[in-house]
C-alpha positions as CSV (number, residue, x, y, z in Angstrom):
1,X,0.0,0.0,0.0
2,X,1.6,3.1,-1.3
3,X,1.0,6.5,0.4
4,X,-0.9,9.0,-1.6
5,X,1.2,11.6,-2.7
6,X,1.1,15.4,-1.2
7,X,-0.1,18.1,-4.3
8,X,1.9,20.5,-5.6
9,X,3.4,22.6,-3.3
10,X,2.0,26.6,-3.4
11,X,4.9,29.2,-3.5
12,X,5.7,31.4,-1.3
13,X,4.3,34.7,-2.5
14,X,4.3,36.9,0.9
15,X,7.5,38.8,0.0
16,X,7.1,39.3,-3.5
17,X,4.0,40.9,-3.1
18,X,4.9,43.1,-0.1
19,X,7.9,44.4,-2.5
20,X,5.9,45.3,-5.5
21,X,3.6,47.0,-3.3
22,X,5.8,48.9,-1.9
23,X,8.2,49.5,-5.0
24,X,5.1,50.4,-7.3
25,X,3.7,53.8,-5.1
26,X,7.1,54.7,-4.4
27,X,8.9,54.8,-8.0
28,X,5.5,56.5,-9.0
29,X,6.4,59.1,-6.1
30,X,9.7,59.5,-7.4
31,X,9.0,60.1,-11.0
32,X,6.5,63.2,-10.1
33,X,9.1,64.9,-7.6
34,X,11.3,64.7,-10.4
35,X,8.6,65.6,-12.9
36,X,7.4,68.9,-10.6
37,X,11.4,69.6,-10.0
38,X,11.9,69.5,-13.6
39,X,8.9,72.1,-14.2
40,X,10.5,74.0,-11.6
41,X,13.8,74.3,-13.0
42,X,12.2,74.8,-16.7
43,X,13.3,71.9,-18.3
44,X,11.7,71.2,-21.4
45,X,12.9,68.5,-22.9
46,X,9.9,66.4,-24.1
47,X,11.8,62.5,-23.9
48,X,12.0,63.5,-20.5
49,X,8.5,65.2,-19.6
50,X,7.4,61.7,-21.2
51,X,9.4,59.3,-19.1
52,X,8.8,61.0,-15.7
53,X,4.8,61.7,-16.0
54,X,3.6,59.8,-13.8
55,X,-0.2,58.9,-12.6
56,X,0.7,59.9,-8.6
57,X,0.3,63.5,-8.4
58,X,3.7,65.4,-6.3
59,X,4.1,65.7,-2.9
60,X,5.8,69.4,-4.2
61,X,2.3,71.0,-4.4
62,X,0.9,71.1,-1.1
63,X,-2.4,72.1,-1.7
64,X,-5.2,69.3,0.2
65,X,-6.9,68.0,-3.2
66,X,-3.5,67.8,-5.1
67,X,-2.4,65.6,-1.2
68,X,-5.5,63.6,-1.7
69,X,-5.2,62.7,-5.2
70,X,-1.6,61.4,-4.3
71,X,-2.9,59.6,-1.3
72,X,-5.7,58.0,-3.5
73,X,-2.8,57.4,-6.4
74,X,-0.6,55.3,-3.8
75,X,-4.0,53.1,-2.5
76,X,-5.1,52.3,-6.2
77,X,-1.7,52.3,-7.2
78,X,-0.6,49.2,-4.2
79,X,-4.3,47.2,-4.1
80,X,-4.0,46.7,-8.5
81,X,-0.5,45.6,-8.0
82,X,-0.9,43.6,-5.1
83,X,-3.8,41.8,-6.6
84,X,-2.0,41.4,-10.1
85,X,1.0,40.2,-8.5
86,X,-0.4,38.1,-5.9
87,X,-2.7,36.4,-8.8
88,X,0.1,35.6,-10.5
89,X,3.0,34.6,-7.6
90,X,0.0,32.1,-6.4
91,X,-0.2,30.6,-10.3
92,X,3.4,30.4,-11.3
93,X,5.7,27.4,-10.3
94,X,8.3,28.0,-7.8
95,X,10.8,26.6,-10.6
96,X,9.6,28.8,-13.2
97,X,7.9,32.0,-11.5
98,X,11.1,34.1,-12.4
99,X,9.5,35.4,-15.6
100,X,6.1,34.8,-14.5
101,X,6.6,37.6,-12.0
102,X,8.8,39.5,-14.0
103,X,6.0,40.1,-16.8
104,X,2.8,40.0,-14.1
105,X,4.3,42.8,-12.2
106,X,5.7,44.7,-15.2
107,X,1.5,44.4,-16.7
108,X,0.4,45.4,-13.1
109,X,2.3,48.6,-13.2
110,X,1.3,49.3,-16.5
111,X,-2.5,48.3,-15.1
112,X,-2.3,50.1,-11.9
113,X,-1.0,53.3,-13.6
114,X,-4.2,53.4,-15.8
115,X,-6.7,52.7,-13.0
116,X,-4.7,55.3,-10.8
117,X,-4.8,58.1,-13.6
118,X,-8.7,57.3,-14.1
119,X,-9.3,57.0,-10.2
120,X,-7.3,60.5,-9.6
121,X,-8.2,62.6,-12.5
122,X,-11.3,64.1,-11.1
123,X,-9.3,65.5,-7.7
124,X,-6.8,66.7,-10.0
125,X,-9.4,68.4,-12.7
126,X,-11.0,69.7,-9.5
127,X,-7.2,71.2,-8.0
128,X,-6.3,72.5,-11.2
129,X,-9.9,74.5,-11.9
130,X,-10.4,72.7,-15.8
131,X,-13.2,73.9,-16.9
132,X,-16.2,71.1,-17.4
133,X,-15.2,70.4,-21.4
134,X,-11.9,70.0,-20.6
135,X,-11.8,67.5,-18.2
136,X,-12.2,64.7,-20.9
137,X,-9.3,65.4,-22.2
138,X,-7.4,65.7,-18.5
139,X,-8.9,61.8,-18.2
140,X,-7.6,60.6,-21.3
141,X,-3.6,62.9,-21.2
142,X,-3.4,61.5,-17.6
143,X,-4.5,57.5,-18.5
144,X,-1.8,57.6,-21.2
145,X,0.2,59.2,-18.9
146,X,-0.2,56.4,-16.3
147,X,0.0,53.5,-18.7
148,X,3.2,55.0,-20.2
149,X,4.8,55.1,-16.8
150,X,3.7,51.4,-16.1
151,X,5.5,50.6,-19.5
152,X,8.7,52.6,-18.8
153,X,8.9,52.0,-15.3
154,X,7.2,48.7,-14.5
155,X,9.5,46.6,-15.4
156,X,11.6,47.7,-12.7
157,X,8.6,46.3,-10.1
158,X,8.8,43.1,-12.5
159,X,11.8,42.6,-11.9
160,X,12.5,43.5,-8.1
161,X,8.8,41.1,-7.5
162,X,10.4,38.4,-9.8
163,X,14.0,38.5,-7.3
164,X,12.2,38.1,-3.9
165,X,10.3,35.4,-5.5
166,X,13.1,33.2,-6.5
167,X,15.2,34.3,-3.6
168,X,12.3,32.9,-1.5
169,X,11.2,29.7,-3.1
170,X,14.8,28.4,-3.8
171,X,14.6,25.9,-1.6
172,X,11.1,24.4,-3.5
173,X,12.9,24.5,-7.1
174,X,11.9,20.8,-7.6
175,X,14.7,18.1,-7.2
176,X,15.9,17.2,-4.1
177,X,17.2,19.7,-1.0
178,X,21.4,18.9,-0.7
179,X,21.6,17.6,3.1
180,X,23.8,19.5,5.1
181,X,27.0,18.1,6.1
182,X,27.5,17.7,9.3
183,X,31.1,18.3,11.6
């Protein structure tokens, strides 16, 4: 009588998603300080207007609707890319998950930056005083916006998700664990 054997073991997912949910807000953060510093300083060089707009308003305007729109960027920002990655750390194989994670986070940047743009726009329309025709457009400047920083940027979550993931489930690889020698 042979013992049934245990299922597949799930991966451990904990630490990749914590890190892409931290990384994601943060480097969204980062690219509108540098954006607003830029507009400070008058650079207008349009490569890089384009590869720092981000969907996370900057911290650099302190008026209380441009603040809320970046607190409600950094919450819509970290729940889509903590579901997106977690969906995907719980599907890939602990042998494999290295590009499964590098890809899922990269698409949940690129997701999360839409859904942040769309979620924010209005409190950012509202802070800027657009007037009621205009704020179409807003929506649809500041989704591109947010979908190009996912592209440009999200592969950087990808990748740092994709790390913690392998570093964590290195040990479940599939083949046998090496004993350790003993003295």
């Amino acid at each position: 009588m042979s013992l049934p054997s245990p299922g597949p073991t799930r991966p451990k997912t904990t630490a990749a998603v914590i890190t892409a949910a931290v990384l994601a807000p943060l480097g969204g953060l980062v690219c509108g300080v540098i954006s607003q510093l830029m507009a400070l300083a008058s650079v207008d060089a349009l490569l890089l207007r384009v590869l720092f707009n981000t969907p996370i308003s900057s911290p650099l305007r302190p008026r209380p609707l441009a603040l809320v729109a970046m607190l409600v960027g950094f919450v819509v920002l970290a729940v889509i890319v903590v579901l997106v990655v977690w969906l995907v750390a719980r599907a890939a194989s602990p042998r494999y998950g290295f590009a499964a994670l590098l890809f899922g986070g990269w698409i949940a940047a690129v997701l999360g930056g839409w859904l942040t743009a769309l979620a924010t726009s209005p409190l950012v329309a509202l802070d800027l005083g657009f007037r009621p025709e205009m704020v179409e457009q807003l929506v649809l400047q500041r989704i591109s916006a947010g979908g190009g920083w996912g592209l440009y940027w999200g592969w950087l979550t990808g990748l740092a998700a994709a790390v913690v993931f392998l570093i964590t489930n290195r040990s479940r690889r599939g083949g046998p664990v090496p004993a350790r020698p003993t003295l």
